[in-house]
C-alpha positions as a Python dict, from the first residue, in 0.01 Angstrom:
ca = {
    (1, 'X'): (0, 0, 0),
    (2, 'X'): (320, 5, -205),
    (3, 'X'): (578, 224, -159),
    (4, 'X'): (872, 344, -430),
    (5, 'X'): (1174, 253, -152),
    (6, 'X'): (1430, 352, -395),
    (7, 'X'): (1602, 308, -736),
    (8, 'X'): (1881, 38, -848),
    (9, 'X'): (2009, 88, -1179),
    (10, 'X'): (1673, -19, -1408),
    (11, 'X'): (1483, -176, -1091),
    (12, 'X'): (1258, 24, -835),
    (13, 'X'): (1287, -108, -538),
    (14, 'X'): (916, -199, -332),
    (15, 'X'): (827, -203, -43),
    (16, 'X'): (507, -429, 65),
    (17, 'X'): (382, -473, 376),
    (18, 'X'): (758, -479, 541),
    (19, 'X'): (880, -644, 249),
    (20, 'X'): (1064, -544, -50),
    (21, 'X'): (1118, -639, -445),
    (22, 'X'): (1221, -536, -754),
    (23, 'X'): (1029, -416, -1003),
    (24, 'X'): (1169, -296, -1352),
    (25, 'X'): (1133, 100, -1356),
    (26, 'X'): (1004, 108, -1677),
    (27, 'X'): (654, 7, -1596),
    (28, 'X'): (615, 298, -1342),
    (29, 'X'): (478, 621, -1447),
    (30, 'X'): (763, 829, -1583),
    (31, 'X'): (743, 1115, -1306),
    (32, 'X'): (759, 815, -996),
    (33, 'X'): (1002, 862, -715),
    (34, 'X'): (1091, 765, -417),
    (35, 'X'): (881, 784, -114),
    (36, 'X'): (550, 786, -342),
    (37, 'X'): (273, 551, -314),
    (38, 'X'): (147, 342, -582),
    (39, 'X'): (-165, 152, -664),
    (40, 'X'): (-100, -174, -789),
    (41, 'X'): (-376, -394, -978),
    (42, 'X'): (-369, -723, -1213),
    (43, 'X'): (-579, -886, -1453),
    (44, 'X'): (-569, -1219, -1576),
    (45, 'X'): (-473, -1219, -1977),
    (46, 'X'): (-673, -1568, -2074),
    (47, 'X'): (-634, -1571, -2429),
    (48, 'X'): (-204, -1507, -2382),
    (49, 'X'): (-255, -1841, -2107),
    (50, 'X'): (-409, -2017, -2364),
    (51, 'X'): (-170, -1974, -2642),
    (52, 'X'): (113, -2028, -2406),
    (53, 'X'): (-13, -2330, -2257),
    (54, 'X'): (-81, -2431, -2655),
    (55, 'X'): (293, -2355, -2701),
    (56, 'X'): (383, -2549, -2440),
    (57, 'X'): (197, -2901, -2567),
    (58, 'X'): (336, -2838, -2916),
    (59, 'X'): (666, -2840, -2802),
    (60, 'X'): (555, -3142, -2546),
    (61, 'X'): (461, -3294, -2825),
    (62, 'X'): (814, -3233, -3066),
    (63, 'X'): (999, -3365, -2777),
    (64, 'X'): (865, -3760, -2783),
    (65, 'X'): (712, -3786, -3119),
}
């Protein structure tokens, strides 16, 4: 369970399993505060890896050509 501790500024402050971090308050709902409990879930974004990771061997690439 994560828990809104409290606001800093542009961060939200979480709480995790005795734990806390920041998290940038913009990418809670607009009506969180603090004491409420959030769900949190992620998904994996392949194609963004893939063009990164393409990004990454082109400049690779610049570097010792």
């Amino acid at each position: 369970m994560f828990i809104i501790d409290r606001f800093e500024g542009d961060w939200a402050v979480i709480e995790y399993n005795g734990k806390t971090f920041n998290i940038p308050q913009e990418i809670l709902p607009s009506t969180a505060k603090e004491g409420d409990a959030i769900n949190v879930s992620f998904t994996m974004d392949k194609e963004a890896t893939k063009e990164r990771k393409k990004k990454v061997k082109s400049l690779v690439e610049d570097m010792f050509e």
